[in-house]
TORKOL-4160 file (C-alpha; in steps of 0.2 Angstrom, whole numbers, padded with zeros to 4 digits, m for minus):
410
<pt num="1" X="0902" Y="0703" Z="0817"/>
<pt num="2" X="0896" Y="0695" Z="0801"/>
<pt num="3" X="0879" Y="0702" Z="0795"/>
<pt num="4" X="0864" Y="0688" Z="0795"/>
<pt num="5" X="0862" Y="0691" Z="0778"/>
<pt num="6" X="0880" Y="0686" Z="0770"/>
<pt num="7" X="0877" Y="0666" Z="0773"/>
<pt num="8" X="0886" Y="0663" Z="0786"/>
<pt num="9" X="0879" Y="0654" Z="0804"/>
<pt num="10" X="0875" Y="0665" Z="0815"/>
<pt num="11" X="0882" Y="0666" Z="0833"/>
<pt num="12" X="0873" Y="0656" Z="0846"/>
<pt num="13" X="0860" Y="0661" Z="0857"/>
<pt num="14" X="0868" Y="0665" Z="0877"/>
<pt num="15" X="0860" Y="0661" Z="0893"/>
<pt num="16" X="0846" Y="0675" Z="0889"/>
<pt num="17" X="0841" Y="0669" Z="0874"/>
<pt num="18" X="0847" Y="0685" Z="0865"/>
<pt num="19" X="0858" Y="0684" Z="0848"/>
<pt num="20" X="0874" Y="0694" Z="0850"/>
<pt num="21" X="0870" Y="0712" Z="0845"/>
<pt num="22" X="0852" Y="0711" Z="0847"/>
<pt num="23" X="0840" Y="0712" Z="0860"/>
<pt num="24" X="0832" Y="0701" Z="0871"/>
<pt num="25" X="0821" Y="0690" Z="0862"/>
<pt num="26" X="0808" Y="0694" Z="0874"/>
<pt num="27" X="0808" Y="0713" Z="0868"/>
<pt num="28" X="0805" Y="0708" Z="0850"/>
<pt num="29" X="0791" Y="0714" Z="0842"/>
<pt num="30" X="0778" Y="0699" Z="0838"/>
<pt num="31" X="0780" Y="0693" Z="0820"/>
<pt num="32" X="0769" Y="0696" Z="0807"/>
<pt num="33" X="0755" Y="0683" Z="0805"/>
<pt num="34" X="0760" Y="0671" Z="0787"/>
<pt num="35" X="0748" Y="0673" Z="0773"/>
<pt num="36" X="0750" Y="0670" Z="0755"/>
<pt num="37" X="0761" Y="0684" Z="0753"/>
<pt num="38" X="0768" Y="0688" Z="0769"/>
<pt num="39" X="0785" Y="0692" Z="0771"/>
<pt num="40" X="0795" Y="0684" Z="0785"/>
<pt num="41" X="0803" Y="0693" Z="0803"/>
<pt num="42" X="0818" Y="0704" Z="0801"/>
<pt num="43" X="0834" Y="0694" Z="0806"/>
<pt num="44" X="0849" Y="0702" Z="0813"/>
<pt num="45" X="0850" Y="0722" Z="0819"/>
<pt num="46" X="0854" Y="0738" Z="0815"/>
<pt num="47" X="0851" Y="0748" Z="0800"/>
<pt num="48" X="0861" Y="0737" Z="0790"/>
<pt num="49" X="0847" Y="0721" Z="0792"/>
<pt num="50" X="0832" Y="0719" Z="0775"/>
<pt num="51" X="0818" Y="0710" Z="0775"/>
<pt num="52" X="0816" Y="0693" Z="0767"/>
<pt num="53" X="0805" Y="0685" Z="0757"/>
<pt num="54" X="0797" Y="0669" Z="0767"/>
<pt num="55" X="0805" Y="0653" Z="0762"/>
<pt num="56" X="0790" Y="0643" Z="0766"/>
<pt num="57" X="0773" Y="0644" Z="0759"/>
<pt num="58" X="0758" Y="0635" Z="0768"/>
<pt num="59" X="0771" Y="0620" Z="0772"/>
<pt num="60" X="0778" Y="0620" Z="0756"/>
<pt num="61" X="0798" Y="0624" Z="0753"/>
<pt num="62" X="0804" Y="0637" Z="0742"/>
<pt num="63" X="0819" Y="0644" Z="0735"/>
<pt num="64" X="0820" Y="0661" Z="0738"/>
<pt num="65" X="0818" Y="0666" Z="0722"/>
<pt num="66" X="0804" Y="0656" Z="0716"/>
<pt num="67" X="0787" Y="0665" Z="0714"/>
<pt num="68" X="0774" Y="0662" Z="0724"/>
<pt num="69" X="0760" Y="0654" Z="0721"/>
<pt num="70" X="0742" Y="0657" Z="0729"/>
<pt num="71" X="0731" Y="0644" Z="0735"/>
<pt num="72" X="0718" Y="0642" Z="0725"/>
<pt num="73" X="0700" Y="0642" Z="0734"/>
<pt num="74" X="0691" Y="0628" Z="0738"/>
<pt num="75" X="0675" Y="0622" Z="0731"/>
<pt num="76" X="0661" Y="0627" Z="0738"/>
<pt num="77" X="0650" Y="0609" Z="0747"/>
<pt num="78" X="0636" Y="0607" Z="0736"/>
<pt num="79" X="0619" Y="0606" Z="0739"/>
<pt num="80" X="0615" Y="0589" Z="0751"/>
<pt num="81" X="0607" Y="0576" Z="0740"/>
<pt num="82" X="0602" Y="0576" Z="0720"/>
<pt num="83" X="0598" Y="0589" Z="0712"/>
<pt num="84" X="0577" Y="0594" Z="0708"/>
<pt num="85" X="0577" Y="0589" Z="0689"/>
<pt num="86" X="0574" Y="0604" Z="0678"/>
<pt num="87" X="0557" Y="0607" Z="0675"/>
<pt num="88" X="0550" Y="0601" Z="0655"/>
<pt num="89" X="0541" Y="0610" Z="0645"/>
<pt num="90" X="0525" Y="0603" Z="0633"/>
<pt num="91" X="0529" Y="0588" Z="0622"/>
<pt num="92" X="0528" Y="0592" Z="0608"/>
<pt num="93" X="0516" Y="0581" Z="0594"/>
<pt num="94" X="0523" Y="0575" Z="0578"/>
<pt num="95" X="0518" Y="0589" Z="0565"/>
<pt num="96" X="0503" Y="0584" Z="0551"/>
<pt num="97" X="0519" Y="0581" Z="0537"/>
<pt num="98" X="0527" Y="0568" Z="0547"/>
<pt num="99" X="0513" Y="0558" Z="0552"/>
<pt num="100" X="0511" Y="0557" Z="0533"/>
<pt num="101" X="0529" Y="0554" Z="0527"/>
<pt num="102" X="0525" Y="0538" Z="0543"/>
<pt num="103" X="0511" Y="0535" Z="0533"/>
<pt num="104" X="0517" Y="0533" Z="0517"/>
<pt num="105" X="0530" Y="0525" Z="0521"/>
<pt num="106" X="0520" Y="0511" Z="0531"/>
<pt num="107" X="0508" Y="0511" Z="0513"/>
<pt num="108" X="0523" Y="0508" Z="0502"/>
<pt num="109" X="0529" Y="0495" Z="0515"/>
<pt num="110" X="0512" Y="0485" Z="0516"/>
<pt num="111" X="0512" Y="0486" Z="0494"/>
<pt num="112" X="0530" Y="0479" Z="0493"/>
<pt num="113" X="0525" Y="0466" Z="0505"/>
<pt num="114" X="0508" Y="0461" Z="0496"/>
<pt num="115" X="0518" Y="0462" Z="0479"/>
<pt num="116" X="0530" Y="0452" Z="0486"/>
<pt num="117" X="0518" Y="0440" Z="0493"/>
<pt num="118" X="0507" Y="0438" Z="0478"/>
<pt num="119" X="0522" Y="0435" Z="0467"/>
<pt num="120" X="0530" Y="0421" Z="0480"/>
<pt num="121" X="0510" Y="0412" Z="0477"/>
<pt num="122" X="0512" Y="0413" Z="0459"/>
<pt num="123" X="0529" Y="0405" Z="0459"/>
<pt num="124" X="0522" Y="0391" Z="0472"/>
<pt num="125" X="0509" Y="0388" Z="0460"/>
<pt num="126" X="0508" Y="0371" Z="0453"/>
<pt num="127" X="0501" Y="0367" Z="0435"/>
<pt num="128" X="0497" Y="0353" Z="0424"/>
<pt num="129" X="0499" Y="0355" Z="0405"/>
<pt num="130" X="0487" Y="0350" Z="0392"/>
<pt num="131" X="0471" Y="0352" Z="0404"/>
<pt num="132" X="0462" Y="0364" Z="0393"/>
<pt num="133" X="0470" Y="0360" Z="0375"/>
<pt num="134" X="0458" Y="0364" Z="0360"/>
<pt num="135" X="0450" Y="0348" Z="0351"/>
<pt num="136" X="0436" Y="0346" Z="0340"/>
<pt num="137" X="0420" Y="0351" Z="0345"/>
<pt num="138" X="0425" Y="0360" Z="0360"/>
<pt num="139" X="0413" Y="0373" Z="0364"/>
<pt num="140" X="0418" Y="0392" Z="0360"/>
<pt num="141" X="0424" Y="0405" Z="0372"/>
<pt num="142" X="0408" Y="0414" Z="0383"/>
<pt num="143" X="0405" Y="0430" Z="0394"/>
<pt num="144" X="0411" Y="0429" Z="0409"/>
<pt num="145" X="0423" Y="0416" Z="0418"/>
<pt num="146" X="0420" Y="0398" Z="0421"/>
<pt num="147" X="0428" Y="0386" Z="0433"/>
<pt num="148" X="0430" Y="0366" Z="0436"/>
<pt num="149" X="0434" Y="0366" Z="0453"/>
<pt num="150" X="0438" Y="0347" Z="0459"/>
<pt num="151" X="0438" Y="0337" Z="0475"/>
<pt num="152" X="0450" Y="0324" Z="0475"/>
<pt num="153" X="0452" Y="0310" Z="0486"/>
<pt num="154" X="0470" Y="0308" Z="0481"/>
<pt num="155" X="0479" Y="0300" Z="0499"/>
<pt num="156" X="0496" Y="0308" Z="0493"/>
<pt num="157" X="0504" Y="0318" Z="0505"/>
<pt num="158" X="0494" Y="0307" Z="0520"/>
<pt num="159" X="0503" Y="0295" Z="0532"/>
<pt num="160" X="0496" Y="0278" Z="0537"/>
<pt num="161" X="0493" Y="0285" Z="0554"/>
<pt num="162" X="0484" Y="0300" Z="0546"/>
<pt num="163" X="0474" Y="0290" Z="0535"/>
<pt num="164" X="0469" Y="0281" Z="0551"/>
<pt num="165" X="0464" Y="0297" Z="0557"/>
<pt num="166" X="0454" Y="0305" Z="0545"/>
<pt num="167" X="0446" Y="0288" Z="0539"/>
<pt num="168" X="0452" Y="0292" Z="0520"/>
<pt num="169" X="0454" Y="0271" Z="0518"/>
<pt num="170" X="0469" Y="0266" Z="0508"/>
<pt num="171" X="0462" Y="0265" Z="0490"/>
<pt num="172" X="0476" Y="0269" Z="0477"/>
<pt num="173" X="0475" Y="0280" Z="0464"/>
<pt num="174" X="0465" Y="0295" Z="0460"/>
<pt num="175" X="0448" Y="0299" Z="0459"/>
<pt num="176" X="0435" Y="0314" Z="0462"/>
<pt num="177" X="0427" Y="0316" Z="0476"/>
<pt num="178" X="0416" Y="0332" Z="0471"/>
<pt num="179" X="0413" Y="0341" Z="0457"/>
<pt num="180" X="0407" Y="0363" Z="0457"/>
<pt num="181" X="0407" Y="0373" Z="0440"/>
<pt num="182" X="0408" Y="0392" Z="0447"/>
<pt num="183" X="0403" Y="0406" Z="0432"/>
<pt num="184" X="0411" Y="0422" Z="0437"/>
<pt num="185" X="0399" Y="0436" Z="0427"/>
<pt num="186" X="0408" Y="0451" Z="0421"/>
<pt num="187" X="0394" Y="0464" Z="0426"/>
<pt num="188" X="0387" Y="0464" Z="0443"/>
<pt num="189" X="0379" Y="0449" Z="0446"/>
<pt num="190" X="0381" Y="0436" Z="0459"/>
<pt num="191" X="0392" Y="0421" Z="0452"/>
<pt num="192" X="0384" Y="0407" Z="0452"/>
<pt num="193" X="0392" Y="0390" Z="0459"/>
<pt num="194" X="0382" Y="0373" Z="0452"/>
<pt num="195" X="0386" Y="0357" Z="0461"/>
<pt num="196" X="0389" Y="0344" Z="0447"/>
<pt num="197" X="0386" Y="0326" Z="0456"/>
<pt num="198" X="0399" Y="0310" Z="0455"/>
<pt num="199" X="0388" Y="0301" Z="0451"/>
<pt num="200" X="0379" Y="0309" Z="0437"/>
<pt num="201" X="0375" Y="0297" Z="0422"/>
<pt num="202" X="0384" Y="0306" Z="0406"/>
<pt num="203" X="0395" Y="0304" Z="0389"/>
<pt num="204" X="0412" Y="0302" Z="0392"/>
<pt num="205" X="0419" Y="0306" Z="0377"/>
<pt num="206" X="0428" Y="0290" Z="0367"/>
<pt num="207" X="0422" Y="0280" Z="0383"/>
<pt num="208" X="0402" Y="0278" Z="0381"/>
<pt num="209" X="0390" Y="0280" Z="0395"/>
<pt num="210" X="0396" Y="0281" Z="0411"/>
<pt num="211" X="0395" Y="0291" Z="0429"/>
<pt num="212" X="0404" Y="0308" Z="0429"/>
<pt num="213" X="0417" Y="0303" Z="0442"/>
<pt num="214" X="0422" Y="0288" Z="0427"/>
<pt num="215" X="0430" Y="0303" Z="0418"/>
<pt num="216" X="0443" Y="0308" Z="0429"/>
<pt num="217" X="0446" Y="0289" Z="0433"/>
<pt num="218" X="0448" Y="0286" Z="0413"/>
<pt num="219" X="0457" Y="0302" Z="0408"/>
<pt num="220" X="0463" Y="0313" Z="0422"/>
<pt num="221" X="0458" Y="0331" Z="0423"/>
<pt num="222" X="0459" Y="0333" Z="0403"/>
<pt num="223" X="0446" Y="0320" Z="0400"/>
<pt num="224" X="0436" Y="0326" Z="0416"/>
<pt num="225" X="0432" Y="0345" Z="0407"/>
<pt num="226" X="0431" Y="0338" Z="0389"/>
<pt num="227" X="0415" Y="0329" Z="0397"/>
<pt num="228" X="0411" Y="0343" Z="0408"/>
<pt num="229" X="0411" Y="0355" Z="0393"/>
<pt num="230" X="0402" Y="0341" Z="0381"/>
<pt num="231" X="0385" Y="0340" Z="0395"/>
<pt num="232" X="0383" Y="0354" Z="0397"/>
<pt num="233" X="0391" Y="0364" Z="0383"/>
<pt num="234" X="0400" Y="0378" Z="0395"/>
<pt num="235" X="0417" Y="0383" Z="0392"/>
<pt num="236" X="0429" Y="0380" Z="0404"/>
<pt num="237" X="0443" Y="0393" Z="0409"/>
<pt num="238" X="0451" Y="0389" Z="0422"/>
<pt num="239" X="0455" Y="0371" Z="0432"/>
<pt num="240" X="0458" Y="0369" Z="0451"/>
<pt num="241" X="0457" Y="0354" Z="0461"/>
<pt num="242" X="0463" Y="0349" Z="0480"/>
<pt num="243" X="0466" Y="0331" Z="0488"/>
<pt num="244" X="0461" Y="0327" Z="0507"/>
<pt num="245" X="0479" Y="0332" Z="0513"/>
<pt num="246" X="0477" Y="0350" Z="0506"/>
<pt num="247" X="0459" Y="0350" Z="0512"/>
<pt num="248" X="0463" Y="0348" Z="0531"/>
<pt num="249" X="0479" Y="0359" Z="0530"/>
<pt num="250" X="0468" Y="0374" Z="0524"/>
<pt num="251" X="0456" Y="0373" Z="0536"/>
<pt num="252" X="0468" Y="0372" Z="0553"/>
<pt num="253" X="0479" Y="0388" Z="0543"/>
<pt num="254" X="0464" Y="0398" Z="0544"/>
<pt num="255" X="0461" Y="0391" Z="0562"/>
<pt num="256" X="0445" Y="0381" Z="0559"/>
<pt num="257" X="0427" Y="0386" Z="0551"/>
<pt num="258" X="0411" Y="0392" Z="0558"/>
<pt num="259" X="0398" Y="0379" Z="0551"/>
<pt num="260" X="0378" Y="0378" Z="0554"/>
<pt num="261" X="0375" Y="0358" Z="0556"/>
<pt num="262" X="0357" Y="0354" Z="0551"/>
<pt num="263" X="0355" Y="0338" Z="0559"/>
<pt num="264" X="0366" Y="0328" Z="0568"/>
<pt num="265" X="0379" Y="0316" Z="0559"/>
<pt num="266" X="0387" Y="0301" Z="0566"/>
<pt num="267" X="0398" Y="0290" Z="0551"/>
<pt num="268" X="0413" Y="0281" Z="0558"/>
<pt num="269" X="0417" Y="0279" Z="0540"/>
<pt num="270" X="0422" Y="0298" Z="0541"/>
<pt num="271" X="0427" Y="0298" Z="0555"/>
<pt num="272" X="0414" Y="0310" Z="0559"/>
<pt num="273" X="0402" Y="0314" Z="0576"/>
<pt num="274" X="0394" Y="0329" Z="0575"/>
<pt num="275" X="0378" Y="0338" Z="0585"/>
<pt num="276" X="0367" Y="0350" Z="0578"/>
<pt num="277" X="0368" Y="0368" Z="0578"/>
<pt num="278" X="0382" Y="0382" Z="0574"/>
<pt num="279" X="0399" Y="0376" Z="0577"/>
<pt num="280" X="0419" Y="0378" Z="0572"/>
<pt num="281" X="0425" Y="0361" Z="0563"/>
<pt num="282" X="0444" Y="0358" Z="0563"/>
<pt num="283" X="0452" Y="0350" Z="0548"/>
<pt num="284" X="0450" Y="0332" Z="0550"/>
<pt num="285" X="0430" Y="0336" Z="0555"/>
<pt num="286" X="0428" Y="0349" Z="0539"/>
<pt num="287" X="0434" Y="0333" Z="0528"/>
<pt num="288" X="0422" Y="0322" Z="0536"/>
<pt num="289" X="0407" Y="0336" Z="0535"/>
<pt num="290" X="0410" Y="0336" Z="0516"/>
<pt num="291" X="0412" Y="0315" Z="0514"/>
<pt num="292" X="0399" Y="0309" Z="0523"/>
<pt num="293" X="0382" Y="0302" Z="0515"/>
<pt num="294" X="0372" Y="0299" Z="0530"/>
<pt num="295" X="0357" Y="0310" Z="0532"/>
<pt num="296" X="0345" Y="0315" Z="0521"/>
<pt num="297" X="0332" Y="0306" Z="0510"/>
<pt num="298" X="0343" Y="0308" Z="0494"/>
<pt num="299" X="0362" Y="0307" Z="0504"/>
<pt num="300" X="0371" Y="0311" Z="0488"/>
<pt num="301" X="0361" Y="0329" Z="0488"/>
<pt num="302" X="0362" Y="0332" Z="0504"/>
<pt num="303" X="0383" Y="0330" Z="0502"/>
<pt num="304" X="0385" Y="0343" Z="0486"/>
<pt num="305" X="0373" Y="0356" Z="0498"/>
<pt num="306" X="0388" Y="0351" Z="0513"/>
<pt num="307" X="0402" Y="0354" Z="0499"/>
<pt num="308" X="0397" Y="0372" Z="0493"/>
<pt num="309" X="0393" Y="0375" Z="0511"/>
<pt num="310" X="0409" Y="0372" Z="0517"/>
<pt num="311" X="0417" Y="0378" Z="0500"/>
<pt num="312" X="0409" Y="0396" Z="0504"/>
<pt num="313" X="0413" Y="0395" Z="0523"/>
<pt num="314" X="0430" Y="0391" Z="0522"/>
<pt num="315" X="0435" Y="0404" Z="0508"/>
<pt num="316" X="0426" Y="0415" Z="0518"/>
<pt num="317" X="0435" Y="0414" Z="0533"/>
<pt num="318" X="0454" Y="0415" Z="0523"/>
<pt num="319" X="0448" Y="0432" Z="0515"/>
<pt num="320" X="0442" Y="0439" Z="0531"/>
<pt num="321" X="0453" Y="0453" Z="0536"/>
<pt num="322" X="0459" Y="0446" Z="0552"/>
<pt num="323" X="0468" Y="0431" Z="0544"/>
<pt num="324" X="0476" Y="0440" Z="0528"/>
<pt num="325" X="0483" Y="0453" Z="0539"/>
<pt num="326" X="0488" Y="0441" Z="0552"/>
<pt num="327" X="0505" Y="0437" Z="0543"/>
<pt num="328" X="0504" Y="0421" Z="0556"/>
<pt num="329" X="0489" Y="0414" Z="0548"/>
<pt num="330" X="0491" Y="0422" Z="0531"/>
<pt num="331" X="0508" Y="0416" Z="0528"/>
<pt num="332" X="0503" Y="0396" Z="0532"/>
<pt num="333" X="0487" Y="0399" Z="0523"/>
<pt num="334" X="0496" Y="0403" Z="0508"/>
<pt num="335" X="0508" Y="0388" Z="0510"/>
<pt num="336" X="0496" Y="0377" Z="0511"/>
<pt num="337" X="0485" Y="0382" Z="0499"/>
<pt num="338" X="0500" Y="0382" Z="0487"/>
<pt num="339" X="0505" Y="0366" Z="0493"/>
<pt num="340" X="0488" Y="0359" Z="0491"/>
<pt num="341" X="0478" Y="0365" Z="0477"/>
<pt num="342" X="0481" Y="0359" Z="0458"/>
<pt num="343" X="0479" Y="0369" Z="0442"/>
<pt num="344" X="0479" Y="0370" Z="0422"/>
<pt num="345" X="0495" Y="0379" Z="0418"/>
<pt num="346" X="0487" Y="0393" Z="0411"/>
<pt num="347" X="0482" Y="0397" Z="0427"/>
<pt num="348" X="0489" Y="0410" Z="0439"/>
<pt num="349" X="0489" Y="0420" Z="0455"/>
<pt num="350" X="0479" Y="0434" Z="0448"/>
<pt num="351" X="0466" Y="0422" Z="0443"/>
<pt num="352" X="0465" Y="0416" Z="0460"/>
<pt num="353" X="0462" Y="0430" Z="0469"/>
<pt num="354" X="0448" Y="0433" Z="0456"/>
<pt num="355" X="0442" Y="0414" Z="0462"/>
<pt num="356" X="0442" Y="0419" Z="0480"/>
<pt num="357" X="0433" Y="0436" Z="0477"/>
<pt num="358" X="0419" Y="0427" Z="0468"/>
<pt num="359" X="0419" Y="0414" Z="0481"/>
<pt num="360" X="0418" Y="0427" Z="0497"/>
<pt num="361" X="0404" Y="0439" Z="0486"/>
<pt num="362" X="0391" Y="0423" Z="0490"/>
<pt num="363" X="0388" Y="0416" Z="0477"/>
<pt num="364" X="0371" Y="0411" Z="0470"/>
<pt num="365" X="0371" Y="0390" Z="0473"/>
<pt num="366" X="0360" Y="0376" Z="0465"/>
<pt num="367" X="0363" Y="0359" Z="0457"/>
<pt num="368" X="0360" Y="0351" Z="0441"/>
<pt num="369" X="0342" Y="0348" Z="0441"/>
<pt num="370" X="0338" Y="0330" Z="0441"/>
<pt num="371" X="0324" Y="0317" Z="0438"/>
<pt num="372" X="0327" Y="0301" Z="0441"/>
<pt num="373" X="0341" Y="0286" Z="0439"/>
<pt num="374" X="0349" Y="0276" Z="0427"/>
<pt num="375" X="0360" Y="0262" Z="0425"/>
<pt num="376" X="0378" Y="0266" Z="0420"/>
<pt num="377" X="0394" Y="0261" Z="0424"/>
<pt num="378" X="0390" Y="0246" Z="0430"/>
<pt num="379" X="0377" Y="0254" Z="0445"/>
<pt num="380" X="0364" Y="0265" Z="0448"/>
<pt num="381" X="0367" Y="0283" Z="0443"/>
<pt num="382" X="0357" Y="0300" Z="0444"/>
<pt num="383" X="0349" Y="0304" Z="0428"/>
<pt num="384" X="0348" Y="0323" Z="0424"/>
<pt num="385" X="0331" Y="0332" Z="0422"/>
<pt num="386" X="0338" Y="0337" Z="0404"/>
<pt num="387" X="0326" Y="0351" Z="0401"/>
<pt num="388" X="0329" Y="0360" Z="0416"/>
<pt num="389" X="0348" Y="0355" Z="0416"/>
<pt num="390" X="0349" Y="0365" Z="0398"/>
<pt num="391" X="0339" Y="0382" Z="0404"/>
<pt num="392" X="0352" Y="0380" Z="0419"/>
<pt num="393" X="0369" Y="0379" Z="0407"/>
<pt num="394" X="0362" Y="0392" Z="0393"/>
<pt num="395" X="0358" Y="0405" Z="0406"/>
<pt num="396" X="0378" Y="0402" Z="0412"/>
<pt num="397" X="0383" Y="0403" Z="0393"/>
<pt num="398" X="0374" Y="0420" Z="0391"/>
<pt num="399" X="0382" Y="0426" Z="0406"/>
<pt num="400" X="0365" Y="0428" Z="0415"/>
<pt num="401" X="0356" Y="0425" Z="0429"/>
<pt num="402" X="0351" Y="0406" Z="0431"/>
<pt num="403" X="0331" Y="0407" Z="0431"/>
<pt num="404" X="0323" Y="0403" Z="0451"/>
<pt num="405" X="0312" Y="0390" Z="0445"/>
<pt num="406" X="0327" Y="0380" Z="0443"/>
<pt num="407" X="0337" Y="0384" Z="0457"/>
<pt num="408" X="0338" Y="0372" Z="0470"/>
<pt num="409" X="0324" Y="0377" Z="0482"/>
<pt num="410" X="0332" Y="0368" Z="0499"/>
């Protein structure tokens, strides 16, 4: 008989379900239980019959010579549902050098802005040559800083339906409106800002008697401070001047201006209906505020006080802190105010920011002393009290403070 082990079939099973030359199946020892490495029952019998390695490993055929290779174990379940986050310790705080690096850096950012800015004004800046030329008999340079500042009523820039609006009329041309002379001092007193009326009778140089407004209509802004500097014998340094269309646009910029009304106006031909008492005037009203002669026993008076009024208010409001840090009001302010305002071309953004400094330190405010009227020009114009008037200009020249017996008591 073959042995099991030389590859040939075995002989099949008979009736008692016993190989030949073995024993009865029911006699067998029970086989050893399978595990990784368990080795398979002993086939055949007699001395001559070796164990053999198992052929298959949890289901998986084999050669018989191949290794074998453990299970390995399965993953433990984890734990049912998310896991508890991990407790944090303190945050902590930004150490005293960072917070100062952030702060310098936040400094440098803000000066590279302003620089920025100021030089963008500067460049927006427009200028008219020739306004301060030298000529004969100009007076000489003074202490201290002395502006022309105009209002003109210049329609440029306006609509018909804005014109409409505002009641600006439709005259042509160009003429003044109002007329300050601010005197900057270079110690530490108060500027003084003198309201120089339209309709003053003066000199215009070459032209004759006339009233003051005559100057700008004649000869432009040139002519205008060579009169200005021949009645009063101040020396002009700078020249700034703003039309109606400016006007409104700076005041909406800056989000309107807080104004105390004295008395009540109502003037259609301003366009303007106002009550008494503290309120914020939009553009067009801040225009009609300034324009308006109604009120007051001496009307033309009453409208210089409302010009330096306003003129205080509103430069007041753009160098308040909360619209130069603002980039959404300061940015439109500065466009409009570029857009707007006129100067000499000697003129430039360093002396503007001097302008609105003086403007916001309040300024001490008067106008030219006067004392009576005169014909000129064709009408009835205001005649200067000149002795007063003189005290007024020299104390300017000397760059001293303008004595209180002639400052304008109301």
């Amino acid at each position: 008989m073959r042995s099991p082990g030389d590859g040939r079939p075995l002989p099949p099973r008979n009736d008692g379900g016993v190989r030949s030359g073995g024993a009865p199946a029911h006699q067998r020892p029970p086989a050893p239980a399978v595990g990784p490495t368990a080795v398979g029952p002993t086939v055949g019998s007699g001395a001559d019959d070796t164990p053999r390695a198992s052929s298959r490993v949890y289901g998986k055929q084999r050669s018989g010579n191949s290794p074998i290779r453990p299970l390995k174990p399965s993953a433990e379940p984890g734990p049912s549902g998310p896991r508890p986050p991990k407790p944090k310790g303190p945050r902590r705080l930004p150490s005293g050098r960072t917070i100062a690096k952030i702060v310098a850096a936040l400094l440098v950012l803000l000066l590279v802005t302003a620089v920025g800015l100021f030089f963008w004004i500067d460049s927006r800046l427009a200028g008219i040559d020739g306004v301060l030329d030298d000529y004969e008999g100009r007076p000489a340079d003074t202490p201290g800083t002395n502006w022309l500042l105009v209002g003109s009523d210049s329609r440029k820039g306006l609509s018909a339906a804005q014109r409409r609006k505002l009641a600006t009329g439709r005259s042509a041309g160009q003429r003044t409106d109002s007329m300050m002379l601010l005197h900057i001092p270079e110690g530490g007193d108060k500027p003084t800002l003198v309201s120089l009326p339209r309709d003053s009778a003066v000199t215009i140089p070459g032209k004759g008697r006339n009233k003051l407004n005559a100057a700008y209509a004649i000869g432009g802004p040139k002519l205008l401070v060579q009169t200005v500097e021949t009645v009063t014998g101040v020396h002009v340094d700078n020249y700034m001047e703003i039309g109606f269309a400016g006007f409104v646009g700076i005041v909406d910029a800056v989000g309107g201006v807080e104004i105390d009304v004295r008395a009540a106006v109502d003037d259609p031909k301003a366009g303007l209906n106002l009550k008494k008492g503290r309120q914020v005037l939009n553009g067009g009203q801040a225009l009609g505020y300034v324009r308006t002669r109604k009120g007051g026993a001496l009307p033309d008076f009453e409208r210089t006080k409302r010009q330096r009024q306003f003129l205080g208010a509103v430069v007041k409001k753009a160098a308040s802190p909360g619209v130069l840090i603002n980039p959404f009001t300061s940015i439109p302010l500065a466009m409009s105010a570029t857009d707007a305002v006129t100067v000499d071309s000697t003129t430039g953004a360093f002396d503007m920011l001097s302008l609105g400094l003086a403007m916001g330190d309040s300024p001490v405010t008067t106008v030219v002393p006067f004392g009576g009227n005169e014909i000129a020009g064709g009408g009835t114009a205001v005649k200067w009290d000149r002795a007063k008037a003189l005290r007024l200009f020299d104390a300017l020249k000397a760059d001293k403070p303008v004595p209180k017996d002639v400052l304008d008591a109301t």
